[in-house]
C-alpha positions as CSV (number, residue, x, y, z in Angstrom):
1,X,7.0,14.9,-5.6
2,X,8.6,15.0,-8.9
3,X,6.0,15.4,-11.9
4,X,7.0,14.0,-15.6
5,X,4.8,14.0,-19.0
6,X,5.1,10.5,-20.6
7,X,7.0,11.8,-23.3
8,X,9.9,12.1,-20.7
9,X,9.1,8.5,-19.4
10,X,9.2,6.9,-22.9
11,X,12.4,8.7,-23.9
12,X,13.9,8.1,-20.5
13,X,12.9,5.5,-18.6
14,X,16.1,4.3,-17.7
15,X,17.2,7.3,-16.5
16,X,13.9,8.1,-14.9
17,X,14.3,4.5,-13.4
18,X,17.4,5.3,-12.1
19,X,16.9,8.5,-10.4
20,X,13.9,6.8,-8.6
21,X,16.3,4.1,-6.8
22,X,18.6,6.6,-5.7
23,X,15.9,9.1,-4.3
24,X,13.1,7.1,-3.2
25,X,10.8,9.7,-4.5
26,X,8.0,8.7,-6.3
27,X,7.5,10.4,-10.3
28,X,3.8,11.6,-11.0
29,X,3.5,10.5,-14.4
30,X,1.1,12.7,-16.7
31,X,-0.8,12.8,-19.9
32,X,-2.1,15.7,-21.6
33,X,-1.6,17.6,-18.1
34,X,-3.6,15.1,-16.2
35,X,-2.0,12.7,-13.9
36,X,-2.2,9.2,-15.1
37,X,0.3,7.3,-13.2
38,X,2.6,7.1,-10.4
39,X,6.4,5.5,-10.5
40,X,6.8,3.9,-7.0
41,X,10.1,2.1,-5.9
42,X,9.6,-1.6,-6.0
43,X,10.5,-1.7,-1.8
44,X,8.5,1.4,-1.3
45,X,5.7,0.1,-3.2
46,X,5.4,-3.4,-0.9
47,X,5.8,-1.3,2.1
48,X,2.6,0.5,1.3
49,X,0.7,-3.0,0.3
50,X,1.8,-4.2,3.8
51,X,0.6,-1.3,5.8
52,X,-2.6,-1.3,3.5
53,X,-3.3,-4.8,4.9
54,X,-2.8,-4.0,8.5
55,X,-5.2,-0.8,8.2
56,X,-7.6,-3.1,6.5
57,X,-7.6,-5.7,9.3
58,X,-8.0,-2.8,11.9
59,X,-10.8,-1.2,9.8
60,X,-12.8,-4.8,9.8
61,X,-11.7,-5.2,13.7
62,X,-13.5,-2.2,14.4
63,X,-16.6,-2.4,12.2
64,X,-16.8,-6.1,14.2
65,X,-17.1,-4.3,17.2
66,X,-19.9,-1.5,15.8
67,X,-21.6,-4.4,15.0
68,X,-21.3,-6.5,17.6
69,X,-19.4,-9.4,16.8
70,X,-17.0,-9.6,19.7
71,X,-16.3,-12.2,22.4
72,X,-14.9,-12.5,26.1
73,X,-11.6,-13.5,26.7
74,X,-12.5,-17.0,27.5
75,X,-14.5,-17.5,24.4
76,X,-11.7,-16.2,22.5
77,X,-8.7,-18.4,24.5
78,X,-11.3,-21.7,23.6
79,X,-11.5,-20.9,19.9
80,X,-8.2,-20.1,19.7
81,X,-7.2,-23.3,21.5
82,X,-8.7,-25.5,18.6
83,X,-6.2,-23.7,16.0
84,X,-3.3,-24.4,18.3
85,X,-4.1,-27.9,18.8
């Protein structure tokens, strides 16, 4: 991953901008040598939201089954068949 003080970003951000659409790479954006920042392509960046949201689900899916919360097939195929009415 590239790495850029935000001295570079304000003096180039077109540039910066540009070399992030042709490599994909995302740009590690620091201040006084600490990281404050990362530059993400824009379809990169909703790829990542997306998969977020499916790890999420599958995270609550299986804290729903340490606790309990489940249901058989035909309980399931009933509820369901109220949503699809």
């Amino acid at each position: 991953m590239r790495t850029e003080v935000v001295t570079t970003l304000k003096r180039q951000a077109t540039k910066l901008l540009a070399d992030l659409h042709e490599t994909k790479e995302p740009i590690l954006i620091t201040e006084h040598g600490q990281p404050s920042a990362y530059l993400l392509d824009v379809a990169d960046y909703e790829l990542m939201v997306e998969r977020m949201k499916i790890l999420e689900g599958i995270a609550k899916g299986e804290q729903a089954i340490r606790d309990g919360r489940i249901m058989g097939m035909d309980q399931a195929k009933e509820k369901m068949g109220k949503w699809l009415k």
